[in-house]
PyMOL Python script that loads the backbone (N, CA, C, O; Angstrom):
from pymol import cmd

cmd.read_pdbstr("""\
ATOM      1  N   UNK A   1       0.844  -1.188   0.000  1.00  0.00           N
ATOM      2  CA  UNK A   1       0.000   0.000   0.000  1.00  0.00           C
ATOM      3  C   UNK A   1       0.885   1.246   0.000  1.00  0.00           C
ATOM      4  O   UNK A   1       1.945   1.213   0.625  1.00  0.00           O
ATOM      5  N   UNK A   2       0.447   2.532  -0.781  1.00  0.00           N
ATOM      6  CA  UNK A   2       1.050   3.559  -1.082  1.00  0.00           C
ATOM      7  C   UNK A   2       0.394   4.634   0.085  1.00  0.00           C
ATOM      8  O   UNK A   2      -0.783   4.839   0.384  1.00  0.00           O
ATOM      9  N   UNK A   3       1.682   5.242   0.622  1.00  0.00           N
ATOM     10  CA  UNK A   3       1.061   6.614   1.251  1.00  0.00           C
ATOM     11  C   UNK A   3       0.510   7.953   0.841  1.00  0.00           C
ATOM     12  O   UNK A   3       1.409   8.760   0.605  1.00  0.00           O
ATOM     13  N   UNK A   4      -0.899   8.491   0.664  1.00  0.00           N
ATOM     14  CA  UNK A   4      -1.385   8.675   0.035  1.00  0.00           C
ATOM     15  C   UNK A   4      -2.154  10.827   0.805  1.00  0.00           C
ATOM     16  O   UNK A   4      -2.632  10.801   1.940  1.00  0.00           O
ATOM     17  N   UNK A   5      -2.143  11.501   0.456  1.00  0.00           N
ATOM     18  CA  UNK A   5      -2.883  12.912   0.958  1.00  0.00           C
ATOM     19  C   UNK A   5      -4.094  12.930  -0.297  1.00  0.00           C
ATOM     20  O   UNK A   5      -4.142  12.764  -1.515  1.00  0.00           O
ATOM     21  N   UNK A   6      -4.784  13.162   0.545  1.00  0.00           N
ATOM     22  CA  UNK A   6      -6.107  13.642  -0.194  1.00  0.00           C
ATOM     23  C   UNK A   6      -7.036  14.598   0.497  1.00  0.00           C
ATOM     24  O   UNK A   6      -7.010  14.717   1.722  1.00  0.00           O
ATOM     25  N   UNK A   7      -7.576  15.046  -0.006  1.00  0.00           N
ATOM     26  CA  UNK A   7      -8.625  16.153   0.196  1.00  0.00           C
ATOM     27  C   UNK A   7      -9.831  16.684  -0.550  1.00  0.00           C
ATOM     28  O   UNK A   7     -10.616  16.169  -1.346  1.00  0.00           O
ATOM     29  N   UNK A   8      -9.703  17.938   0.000  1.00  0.00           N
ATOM     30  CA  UNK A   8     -10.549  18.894  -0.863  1.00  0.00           C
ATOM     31  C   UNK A   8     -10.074  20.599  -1.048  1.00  0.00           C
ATOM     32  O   UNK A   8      -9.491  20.952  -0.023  1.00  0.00           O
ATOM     33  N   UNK A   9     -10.141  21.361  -1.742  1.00  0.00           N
ATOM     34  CA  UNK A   9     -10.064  22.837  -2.054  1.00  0.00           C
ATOM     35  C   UNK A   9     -10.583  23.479  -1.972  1.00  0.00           C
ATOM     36  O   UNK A   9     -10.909  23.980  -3.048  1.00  0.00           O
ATOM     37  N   UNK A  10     -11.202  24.140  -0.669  1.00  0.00           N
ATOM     38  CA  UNK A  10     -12.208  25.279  -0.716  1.00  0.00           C
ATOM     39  C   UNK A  10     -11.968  26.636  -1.147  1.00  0.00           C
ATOM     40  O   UNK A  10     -10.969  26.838  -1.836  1.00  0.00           O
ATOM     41  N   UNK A  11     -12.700  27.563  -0.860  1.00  0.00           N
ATOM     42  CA  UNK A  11     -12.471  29.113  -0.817  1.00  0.00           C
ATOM     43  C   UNK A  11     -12.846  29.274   0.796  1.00  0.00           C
ATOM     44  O   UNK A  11     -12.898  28.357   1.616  1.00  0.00           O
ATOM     45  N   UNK A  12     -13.127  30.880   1.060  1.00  0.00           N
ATOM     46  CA  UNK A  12     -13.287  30.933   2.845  1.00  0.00           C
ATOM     47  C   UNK A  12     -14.652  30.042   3.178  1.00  0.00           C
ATOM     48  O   UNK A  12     -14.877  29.230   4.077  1.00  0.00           O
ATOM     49  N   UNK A  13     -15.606  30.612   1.900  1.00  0.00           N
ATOM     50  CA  UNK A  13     -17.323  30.155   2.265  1.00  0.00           C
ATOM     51  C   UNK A  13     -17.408  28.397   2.432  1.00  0.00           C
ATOM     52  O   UNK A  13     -18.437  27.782   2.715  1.00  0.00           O
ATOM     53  N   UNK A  14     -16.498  27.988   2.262  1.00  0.00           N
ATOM     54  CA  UNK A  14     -16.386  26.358   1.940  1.00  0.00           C
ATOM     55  C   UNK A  14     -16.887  26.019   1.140  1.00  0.00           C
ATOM     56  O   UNK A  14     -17.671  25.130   1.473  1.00  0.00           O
ATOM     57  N   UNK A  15     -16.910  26.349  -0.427  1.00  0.00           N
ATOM     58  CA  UNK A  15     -17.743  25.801  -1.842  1.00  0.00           C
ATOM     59  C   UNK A  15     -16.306  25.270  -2.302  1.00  0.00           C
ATOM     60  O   UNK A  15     -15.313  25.934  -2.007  1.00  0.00           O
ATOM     61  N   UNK A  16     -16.201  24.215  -2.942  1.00  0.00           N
ATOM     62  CA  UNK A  16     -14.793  23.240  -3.397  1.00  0.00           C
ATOM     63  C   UNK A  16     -14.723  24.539  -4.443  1.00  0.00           C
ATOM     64  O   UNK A  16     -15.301  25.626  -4.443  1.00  0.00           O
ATOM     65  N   UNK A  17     -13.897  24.016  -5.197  1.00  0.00           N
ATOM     66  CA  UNK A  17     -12.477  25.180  -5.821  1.00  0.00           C
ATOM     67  C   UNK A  17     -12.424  23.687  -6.963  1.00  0.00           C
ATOM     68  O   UNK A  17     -11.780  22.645  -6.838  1.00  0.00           O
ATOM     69  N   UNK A  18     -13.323  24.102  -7.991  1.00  0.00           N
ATOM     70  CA  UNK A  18     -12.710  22.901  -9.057  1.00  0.00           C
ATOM     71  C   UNK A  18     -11.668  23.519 -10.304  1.00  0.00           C
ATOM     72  O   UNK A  18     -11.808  24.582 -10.908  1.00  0.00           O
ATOM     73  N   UNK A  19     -10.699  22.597 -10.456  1.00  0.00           N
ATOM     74  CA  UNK A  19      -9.439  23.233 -11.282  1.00  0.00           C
ATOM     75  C   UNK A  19      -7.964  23.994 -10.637  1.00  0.00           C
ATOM     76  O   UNK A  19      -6.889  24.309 -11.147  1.00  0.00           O
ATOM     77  N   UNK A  20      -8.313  24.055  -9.809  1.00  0.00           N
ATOM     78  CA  UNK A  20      -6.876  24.023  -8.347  1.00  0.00           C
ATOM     79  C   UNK A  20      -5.697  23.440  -8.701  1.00  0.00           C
ATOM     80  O   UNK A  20      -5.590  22.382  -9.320  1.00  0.00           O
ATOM     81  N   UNK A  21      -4.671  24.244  -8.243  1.00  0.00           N
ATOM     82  CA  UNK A  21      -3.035  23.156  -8.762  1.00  0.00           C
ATOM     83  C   UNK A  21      -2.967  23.204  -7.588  1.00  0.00           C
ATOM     84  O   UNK A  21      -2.913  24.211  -6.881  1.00  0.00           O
ATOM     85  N   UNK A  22      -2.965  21.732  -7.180  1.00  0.00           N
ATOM     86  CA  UNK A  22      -2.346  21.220  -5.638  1.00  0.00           C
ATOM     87  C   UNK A  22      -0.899  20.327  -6.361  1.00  0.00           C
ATOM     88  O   UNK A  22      -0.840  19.708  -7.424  1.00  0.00           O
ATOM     89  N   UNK A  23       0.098  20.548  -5.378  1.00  0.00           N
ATOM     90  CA  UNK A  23       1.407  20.505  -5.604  1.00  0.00           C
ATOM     91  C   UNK A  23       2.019  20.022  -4.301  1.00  0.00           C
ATOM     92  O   UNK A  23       1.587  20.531  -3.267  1.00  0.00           O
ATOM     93  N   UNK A  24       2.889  19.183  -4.230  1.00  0.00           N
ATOM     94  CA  UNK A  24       3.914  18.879  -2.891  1.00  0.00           C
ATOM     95  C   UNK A  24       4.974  19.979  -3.138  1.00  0.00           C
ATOM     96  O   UNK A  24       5.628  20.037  -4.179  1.00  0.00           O
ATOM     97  N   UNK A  25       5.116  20.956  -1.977  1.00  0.00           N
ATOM     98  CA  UNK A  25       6.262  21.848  -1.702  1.00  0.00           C
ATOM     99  C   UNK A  25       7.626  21.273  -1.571  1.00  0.00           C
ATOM    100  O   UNK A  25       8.642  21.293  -2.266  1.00  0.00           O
ATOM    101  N   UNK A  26       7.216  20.650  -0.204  1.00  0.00           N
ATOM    102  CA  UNK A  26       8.531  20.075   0.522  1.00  0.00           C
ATOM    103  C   UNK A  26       7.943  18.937   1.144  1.00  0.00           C
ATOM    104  O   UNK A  26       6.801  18.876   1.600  1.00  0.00           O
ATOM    105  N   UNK A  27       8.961  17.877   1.127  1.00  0.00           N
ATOM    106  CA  UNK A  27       8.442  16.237   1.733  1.00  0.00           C
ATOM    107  C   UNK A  27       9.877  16.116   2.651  1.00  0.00           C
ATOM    108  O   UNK A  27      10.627  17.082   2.788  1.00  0.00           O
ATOM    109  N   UNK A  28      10.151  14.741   3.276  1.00  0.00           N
ATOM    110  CA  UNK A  28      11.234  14.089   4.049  1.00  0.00           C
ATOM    111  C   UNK A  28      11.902  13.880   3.045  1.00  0.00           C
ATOM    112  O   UNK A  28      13.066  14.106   3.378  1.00  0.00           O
ATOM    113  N   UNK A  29      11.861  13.505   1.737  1.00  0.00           N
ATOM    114  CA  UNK A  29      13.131  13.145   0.553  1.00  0.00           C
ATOM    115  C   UNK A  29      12.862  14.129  -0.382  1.00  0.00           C
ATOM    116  O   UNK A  29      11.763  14.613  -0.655  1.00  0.00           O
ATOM    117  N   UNK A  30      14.255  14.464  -0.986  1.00  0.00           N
ATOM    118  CA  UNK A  30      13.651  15.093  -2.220  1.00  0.00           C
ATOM    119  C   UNK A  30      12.568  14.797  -3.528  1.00  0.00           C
ATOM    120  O   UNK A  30      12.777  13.925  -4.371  1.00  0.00           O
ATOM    121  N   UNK A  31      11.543  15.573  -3.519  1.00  0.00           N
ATOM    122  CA  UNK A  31      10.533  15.501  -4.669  1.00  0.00           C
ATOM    123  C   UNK A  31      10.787  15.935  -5.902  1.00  0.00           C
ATOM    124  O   UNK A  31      11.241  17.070  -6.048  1.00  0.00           O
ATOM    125  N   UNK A  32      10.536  15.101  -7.008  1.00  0.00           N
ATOM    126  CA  UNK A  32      10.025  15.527  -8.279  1.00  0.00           C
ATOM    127  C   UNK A  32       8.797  16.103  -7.850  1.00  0.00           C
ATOM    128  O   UNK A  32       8.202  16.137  -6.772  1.00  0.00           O
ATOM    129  N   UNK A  33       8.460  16.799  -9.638  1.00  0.00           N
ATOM    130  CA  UNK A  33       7.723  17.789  -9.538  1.00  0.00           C
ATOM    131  C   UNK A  33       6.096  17.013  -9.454  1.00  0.00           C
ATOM    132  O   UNK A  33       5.544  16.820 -10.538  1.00  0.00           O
ATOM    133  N   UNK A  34       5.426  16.623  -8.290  1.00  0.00           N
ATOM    134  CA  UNK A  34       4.224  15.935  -8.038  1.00  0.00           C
ATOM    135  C   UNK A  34       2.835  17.243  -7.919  1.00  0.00           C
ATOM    136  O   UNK A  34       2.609  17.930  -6.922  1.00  0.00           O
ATOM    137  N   UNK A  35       2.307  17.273  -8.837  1.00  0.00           N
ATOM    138  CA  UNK A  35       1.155  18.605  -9.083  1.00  0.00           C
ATOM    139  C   UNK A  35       0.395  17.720  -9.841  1.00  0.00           C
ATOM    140  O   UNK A  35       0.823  16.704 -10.388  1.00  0.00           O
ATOM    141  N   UNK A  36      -1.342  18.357  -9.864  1.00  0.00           N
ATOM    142  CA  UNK A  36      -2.471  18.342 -10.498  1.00  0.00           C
ATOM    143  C   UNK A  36      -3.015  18.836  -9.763  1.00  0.00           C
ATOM    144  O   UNK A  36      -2.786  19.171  -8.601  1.00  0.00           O
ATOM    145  N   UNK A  37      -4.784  19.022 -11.214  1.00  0.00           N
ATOM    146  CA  UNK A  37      -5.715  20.060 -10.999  1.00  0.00           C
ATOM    147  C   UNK A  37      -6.459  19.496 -10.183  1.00  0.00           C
ATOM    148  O   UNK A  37      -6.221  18.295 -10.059  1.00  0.00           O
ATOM    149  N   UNK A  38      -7.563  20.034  -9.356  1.00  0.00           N
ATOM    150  CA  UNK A  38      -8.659  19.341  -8.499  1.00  0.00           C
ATOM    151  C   UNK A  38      -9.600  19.020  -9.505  1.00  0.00           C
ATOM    152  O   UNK A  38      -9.508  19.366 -10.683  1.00  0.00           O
ATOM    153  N   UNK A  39     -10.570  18.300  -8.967  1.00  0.00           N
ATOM    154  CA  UNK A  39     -11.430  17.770  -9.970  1.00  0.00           C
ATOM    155  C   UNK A  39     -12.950  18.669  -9.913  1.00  0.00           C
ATOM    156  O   UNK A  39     -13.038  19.534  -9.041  1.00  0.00           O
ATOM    157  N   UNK A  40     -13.944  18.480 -10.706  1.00  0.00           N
ATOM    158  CA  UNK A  40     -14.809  19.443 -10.765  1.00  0.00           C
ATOM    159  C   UNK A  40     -16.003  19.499  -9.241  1.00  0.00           C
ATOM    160  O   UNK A  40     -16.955  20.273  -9.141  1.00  0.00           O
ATOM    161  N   UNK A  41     -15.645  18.608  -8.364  1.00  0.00           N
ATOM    162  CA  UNK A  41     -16.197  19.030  -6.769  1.00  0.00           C
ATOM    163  C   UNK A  41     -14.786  19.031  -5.647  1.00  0.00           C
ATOM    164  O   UNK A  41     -15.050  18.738  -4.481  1.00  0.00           O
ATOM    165  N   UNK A  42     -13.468  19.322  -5.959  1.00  0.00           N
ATOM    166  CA  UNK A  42     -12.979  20.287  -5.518  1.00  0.00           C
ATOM    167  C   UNK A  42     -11.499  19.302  -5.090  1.00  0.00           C
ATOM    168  O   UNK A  42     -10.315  19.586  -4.907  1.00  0.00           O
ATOM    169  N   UNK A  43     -12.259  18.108  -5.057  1.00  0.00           N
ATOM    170  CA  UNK A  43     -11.099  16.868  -4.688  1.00  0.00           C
ATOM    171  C   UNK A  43      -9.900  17.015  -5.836  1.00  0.00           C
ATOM    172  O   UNK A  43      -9.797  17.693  -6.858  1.00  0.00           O
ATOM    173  N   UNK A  44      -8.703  15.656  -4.897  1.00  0.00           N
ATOM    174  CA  UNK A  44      -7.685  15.828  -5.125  1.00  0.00           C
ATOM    175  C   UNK A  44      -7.292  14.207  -4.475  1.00  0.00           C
ATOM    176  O   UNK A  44      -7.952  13.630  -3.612  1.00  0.00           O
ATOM    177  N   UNK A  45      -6.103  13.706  -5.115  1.00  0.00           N
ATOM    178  CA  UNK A  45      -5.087  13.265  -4.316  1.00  0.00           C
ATOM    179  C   UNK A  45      -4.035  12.362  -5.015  1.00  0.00           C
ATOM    180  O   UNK A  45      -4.143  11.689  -6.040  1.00  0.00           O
ATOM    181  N   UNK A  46      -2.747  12.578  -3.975  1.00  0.00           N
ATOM    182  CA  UNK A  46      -1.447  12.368  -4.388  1.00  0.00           C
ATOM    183  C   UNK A  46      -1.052  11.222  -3.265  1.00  0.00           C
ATOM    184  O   UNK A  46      -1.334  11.149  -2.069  1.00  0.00           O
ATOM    185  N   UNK A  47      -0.379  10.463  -4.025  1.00  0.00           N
ATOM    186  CA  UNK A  47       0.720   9.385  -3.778  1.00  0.00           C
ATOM    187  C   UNK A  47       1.700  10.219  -3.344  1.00  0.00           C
ATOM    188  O   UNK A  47       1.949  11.287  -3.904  1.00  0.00           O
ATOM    189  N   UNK A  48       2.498   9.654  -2.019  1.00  0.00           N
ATOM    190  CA  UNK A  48       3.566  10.403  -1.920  1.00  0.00           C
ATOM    191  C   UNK A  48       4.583   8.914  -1.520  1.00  0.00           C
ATOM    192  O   UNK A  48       4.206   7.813  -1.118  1.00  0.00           O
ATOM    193  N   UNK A  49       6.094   9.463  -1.844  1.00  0.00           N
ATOM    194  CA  UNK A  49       6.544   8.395  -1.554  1.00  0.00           C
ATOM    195  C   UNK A  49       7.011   7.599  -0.256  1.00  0.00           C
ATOM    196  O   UNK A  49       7.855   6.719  -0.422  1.00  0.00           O
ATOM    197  N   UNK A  50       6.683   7.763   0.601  1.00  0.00           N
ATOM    198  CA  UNK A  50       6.755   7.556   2.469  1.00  0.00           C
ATOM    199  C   UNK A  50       6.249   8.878   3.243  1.00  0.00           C
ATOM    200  O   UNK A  50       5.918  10.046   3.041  1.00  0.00           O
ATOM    201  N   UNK A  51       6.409   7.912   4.269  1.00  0.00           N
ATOM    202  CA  UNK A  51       5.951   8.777   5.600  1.00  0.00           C
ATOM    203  C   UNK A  51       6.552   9.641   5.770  1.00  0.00           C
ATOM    204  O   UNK A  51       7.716   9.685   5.373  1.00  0.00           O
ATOM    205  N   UNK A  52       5.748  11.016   6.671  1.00  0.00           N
ATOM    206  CA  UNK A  52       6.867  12.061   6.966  1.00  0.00           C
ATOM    207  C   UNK A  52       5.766  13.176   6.551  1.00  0.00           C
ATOM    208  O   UNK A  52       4.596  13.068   6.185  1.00  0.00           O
ATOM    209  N   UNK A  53       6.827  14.574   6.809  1.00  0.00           N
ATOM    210  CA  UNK A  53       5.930  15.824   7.027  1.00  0.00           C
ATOM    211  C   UNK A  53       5.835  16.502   5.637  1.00  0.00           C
ATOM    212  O   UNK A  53       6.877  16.175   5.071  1.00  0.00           O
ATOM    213  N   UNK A  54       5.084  17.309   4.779  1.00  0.00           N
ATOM    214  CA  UNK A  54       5.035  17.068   3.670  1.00  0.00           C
ATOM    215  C   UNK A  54       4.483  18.764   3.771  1.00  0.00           C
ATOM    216  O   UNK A  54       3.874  19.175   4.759  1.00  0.00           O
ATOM    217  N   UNK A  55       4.760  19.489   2.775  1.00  0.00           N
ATOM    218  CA  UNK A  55       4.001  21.064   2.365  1.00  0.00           C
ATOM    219  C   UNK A  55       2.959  20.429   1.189  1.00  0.00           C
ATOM    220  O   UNK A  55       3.214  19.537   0.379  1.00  0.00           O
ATOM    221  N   UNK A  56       1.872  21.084   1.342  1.00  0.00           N
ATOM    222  CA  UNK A  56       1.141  20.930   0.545  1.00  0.00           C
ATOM    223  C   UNK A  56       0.369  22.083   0.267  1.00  0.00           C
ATOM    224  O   UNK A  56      -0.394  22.627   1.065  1.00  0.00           O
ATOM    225  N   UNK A  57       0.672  22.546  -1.273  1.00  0.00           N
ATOM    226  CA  UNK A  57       0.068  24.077  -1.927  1.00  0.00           C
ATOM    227  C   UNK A  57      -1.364  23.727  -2.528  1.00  0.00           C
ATOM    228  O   UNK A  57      -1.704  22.601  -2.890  1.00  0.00           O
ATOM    229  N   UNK A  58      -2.089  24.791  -2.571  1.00  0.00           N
ATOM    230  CA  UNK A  58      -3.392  24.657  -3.484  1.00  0.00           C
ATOM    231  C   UNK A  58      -2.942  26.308  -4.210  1.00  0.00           C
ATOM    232  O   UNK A  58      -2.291  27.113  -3.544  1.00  0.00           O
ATOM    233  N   UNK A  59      -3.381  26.596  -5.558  1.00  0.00           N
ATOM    234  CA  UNK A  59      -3.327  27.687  -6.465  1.00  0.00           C
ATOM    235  C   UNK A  59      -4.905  27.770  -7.336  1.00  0.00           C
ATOM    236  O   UNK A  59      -5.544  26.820  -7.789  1.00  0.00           O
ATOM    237  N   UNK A  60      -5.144  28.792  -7.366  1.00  0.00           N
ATOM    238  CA  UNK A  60      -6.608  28.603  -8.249  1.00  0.00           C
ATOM    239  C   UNK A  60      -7.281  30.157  -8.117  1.00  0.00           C
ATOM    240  O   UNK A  60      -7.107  30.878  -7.135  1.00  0.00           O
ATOM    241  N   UNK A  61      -8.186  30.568  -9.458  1.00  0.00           N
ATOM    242  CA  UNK A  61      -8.559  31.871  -9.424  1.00  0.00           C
ATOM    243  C   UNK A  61      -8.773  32.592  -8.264  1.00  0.00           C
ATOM    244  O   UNK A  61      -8.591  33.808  -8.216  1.00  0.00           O
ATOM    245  N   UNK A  62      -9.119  31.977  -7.393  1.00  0.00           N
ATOM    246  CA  UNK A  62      -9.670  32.466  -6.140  1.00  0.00           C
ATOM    247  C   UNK A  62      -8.522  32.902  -4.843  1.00  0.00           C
ATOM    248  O   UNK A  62      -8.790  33.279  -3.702  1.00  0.00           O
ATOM    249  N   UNK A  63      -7.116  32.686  -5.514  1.00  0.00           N
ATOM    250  CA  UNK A  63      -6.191  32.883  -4.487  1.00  0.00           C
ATOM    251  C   UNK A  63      -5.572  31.412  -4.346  1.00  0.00           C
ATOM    252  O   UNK A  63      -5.881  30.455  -5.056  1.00  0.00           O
ATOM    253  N   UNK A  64      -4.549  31.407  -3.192  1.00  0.00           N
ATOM    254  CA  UNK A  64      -3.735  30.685  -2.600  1.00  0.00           C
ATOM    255  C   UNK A  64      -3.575  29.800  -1.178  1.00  0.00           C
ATOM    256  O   UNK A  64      -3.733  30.470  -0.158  1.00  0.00           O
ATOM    257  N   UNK A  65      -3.372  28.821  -1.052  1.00  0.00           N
ATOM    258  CA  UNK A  65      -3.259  28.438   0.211  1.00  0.00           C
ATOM    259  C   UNK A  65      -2.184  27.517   0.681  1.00  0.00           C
ATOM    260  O   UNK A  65      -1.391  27.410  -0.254  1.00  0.00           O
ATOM    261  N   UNK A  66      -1.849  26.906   1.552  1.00  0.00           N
ATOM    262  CA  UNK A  66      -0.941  26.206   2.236  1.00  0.00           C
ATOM    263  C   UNK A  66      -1.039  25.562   3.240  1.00  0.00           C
ATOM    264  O   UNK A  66      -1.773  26.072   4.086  1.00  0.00           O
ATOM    265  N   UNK A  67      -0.374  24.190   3.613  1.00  0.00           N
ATOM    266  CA  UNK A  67      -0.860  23.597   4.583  1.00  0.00           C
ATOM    267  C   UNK A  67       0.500  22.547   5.158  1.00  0.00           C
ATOM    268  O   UNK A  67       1.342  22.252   4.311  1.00  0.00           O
ATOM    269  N   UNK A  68       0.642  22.114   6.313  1.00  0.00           N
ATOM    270  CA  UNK A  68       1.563  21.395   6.385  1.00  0.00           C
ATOM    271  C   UNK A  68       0.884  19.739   6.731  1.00  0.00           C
ATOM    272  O   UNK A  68       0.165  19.689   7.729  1.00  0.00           O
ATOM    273  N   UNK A  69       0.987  19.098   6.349  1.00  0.00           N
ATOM    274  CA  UNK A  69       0.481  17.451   6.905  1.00  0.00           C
ATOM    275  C   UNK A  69       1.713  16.443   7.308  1.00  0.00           C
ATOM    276  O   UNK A  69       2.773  16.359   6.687  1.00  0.00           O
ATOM    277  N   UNK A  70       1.370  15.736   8.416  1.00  0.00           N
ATOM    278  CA  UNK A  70       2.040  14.501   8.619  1.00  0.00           C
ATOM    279  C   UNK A  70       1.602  13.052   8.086  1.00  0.00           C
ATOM    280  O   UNK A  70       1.225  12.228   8.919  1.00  0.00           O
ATOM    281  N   UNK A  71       1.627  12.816   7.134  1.00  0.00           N
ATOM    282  CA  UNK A  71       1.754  11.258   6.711  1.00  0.00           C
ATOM    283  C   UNK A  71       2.218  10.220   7.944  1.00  0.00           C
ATOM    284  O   UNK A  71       3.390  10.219   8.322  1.00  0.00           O
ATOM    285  N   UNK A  72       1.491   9.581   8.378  1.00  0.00           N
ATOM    286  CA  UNK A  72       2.169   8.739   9.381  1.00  0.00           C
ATOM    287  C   UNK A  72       2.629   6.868   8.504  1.00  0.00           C
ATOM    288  O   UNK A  72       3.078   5.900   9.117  1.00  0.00           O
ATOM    289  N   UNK A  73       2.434   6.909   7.579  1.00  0.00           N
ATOM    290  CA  UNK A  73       2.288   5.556   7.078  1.00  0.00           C
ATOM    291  C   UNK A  73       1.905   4.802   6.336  1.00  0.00           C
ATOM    292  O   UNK A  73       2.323   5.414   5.353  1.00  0.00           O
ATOM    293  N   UNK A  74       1.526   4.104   5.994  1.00  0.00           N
ATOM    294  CA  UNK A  74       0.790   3.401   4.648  1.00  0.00           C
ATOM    295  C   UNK A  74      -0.753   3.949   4.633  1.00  0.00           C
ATOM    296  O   UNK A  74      -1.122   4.515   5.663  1.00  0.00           O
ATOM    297  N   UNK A  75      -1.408   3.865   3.875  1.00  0.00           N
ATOM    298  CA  UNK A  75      -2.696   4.372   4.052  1.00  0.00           C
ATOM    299  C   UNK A  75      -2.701   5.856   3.581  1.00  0.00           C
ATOM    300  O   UNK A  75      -1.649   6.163   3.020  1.00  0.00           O
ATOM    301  N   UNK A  76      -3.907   7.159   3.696  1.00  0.00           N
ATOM    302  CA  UNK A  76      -4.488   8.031   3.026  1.00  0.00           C
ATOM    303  C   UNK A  76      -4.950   8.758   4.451  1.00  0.00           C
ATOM    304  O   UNK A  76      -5.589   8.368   5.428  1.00  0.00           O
ATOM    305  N   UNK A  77      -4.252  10.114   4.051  1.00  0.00           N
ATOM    306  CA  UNK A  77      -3.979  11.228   5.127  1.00  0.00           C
ATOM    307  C   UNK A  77      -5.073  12.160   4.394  1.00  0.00           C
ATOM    308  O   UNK A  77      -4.867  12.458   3.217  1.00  0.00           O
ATOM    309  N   UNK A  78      -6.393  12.696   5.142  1.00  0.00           N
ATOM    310  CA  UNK A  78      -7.109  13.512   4.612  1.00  0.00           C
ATOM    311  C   UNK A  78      -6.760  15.249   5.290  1.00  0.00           C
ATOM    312  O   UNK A  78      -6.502  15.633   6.431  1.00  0.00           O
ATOM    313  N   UNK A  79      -6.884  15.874   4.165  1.00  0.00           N
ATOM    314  CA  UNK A  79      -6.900  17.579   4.116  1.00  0.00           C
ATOM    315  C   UNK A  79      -7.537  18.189   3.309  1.00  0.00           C
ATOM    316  O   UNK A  79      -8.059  17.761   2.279  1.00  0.00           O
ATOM    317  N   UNK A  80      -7.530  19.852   3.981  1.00  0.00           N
ATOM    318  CA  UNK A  80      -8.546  20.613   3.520  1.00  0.00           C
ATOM    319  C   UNK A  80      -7.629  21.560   3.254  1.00  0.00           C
ATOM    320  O   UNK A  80      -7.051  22.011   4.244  1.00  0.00           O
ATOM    321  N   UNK A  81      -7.312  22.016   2.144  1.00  0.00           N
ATOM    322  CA  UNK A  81      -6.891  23.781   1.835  1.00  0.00           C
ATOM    323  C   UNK A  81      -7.935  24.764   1.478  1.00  0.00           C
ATOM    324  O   UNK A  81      -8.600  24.737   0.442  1.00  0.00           O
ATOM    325  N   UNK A  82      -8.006  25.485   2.263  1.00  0.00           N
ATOM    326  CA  UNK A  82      -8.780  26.726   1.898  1.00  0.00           C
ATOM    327  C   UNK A  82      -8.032  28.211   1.028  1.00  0.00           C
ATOM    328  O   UNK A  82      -7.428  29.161   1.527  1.00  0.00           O
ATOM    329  N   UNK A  83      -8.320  27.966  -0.211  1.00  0.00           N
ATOM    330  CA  UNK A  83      -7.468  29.307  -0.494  1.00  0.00           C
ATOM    331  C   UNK A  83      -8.757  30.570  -0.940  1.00  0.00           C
ATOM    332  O   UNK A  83      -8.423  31.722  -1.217  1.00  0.00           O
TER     333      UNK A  83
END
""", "prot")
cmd.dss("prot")
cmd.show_as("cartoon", "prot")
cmd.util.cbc("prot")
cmd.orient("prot")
């Protein structure tokens, strides 16, 4: 099993954000470039390659956001960016 972040993309009002570039900043190993768009109800999610503390960006008409998550392990770490 792959370690996995997923979510969703809001704005402040909490309506998803479809078309969003969510992107890994910074992970525990160095990253290639791991980005895509959200999908048209606001979701998202990335494979990452192990455990560990991870930046995670959202970009989209509506502004910007940022978030930090801990991956603890095999399995699917859920988040919310609000930009």
């Amino acid at each position: 099993m792959t370690a996995r972040i997923h979510g969703i993309v809001t704005d402040a009002d909490g309506s998803p954000v479809p078309g969003a570039r969510v992107a890994l900043e910074t992970g525990p190993v160095p990253l290639p470039d791991i980005a895509l768009l959200t999908g048209e109800d606001g979701t998202f999610s990335l494979d990452v390659p192990r455990a560990g503390e991870y930046a995670v960006t959202a970009h989209g008409e509506r502004g910007s956001g940022r978030c930090t998550v801990l991956v603890p392990g095999e399995g699917s770490t859920r988040i919310t960016l609000v930009i």
